[in-house]
C-alpha positions as CSV (number, residue, x, y, z in Angstrom):
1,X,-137.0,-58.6,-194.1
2,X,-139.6,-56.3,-193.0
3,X,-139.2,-52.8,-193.0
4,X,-140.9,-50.9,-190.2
5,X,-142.5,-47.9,-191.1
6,X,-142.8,-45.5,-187.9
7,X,-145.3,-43.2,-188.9
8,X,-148.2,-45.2,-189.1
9,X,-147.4,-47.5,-186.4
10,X,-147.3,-44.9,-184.2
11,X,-150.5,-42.9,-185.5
12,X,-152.3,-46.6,-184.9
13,X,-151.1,-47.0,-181.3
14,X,-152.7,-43.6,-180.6
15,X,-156.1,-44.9,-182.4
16,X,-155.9,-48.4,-180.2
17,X,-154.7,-46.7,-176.7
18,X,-157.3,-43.9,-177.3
19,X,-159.9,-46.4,-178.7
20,X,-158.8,-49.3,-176.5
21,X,-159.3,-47.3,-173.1
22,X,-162.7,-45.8,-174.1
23,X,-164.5,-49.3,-175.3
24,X,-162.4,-51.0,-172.4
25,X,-164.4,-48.2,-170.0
26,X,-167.9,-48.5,-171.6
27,X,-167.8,-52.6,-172.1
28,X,-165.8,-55.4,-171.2
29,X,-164.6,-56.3,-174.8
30,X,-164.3,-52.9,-176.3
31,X,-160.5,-52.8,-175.9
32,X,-160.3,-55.5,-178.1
33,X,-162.2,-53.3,-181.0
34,X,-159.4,-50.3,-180.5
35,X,-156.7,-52.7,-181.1
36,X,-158.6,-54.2,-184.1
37,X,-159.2,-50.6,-185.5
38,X,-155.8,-49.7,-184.5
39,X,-154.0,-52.5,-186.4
40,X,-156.5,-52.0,-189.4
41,X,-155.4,-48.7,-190.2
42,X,-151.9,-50.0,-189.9
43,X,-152.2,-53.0,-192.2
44,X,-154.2,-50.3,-194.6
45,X,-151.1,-47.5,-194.2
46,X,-147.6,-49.5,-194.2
47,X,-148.0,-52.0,-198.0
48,X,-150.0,-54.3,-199.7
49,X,-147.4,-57.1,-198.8
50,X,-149.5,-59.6,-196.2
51,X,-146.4,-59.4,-194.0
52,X,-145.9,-56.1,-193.5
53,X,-149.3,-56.1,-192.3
54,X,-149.1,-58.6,-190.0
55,X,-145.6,-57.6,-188.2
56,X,-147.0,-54.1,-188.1
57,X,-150.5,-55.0,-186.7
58,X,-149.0,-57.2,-184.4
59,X,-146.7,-54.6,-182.9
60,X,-149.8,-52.1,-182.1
61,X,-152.1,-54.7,-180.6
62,X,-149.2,-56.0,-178.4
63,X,-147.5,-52.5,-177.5
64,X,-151.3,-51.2,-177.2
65,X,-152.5,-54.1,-174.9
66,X,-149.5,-53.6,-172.8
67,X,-149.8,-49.5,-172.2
68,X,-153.8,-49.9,-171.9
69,X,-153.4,-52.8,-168.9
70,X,-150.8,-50.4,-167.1
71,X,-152.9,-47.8,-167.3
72,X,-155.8,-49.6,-166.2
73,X,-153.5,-51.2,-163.4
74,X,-153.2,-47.2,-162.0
75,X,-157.4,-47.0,-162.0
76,X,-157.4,-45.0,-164.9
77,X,-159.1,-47.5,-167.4
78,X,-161.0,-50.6,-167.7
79,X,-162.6,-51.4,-164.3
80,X,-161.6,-55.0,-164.4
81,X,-157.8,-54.6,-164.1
82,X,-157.9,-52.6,-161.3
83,X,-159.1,-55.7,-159.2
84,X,-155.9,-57.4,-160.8
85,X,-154.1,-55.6,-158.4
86,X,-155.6,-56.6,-155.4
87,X,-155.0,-60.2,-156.5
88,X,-151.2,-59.7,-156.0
89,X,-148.2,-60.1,-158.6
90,X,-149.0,-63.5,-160.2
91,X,-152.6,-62.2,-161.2
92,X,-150.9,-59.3,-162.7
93,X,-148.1,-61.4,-164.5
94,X,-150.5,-63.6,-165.8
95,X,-152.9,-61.0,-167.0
96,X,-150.1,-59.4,-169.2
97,X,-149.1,-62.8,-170.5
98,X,-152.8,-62.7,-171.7
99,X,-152.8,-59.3,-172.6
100,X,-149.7,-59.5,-174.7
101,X,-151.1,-63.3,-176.8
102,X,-154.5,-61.2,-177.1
103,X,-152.9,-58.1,-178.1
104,X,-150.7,-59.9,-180.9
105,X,-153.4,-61.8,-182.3
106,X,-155.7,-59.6,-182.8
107,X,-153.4,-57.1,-184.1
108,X,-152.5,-59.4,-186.6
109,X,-156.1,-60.3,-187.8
110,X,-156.5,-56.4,-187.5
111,X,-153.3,-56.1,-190.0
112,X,-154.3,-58.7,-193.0
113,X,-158.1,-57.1,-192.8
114,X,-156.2,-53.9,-193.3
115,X,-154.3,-55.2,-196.5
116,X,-157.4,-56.7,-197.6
117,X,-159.0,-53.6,-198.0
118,X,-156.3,-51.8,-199.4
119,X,-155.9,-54.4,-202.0
């Protein structure tokens, strides 16, 4: 059973919202790169068991891709969710669907390279 450590989850969501809503603003791609960075430092801060890594890597890139697409819904981020919302409800459901699979796969690659390093 994993043990979730609360600290640096939470210090690693603030490095992939922060990091995920400035690369989402200057490319289309970049918010991918805050979640990666974001789950790195949490695979590096939690253990150098492969599973904590993962579960806690996970966790920020999903969390981080869901609070960055909200706040992108409102016009305050990446340009390209903002025309989500003129697309109606299913554009937006599907987008978080998306969002979330993204968000938890990358977060996990983000979480082993981080126990990797550590190792």
């Amino acid at each position: 059973m994993v043990e979730v450590k609360w600290t640096p989850l939470i210090i690693g969501l603030v490095i992939a919202i922060i990091l995920g809503e400035i690369l989402g603003i200057l490319t289309s791609w970049g918010d991918i790169f805050g979640y990666l960075i974001g789950s790195i430092y949490v695979g590096y801060s939690v253990d150098r068991d492969y599973m904590n890594g993962v579960i806690h890597g996970m966790l920020v890139g999903i969390v981080a891709a869901v609070i960055v697409l909200i706040i992108s819904l409102f016009g305050l981020g990446a340009p390209y969710a903002a025309d989500v919302v003129s697309a109606g409800l299913m554009a937006i459901i599907t987008v978080l669907i998306f969002a979330i699979i993204i968000g938890g796969i990358i977060g996990a690659i983000g979480g082993i390279i981080g126990v990797l390093i550590k190792r």
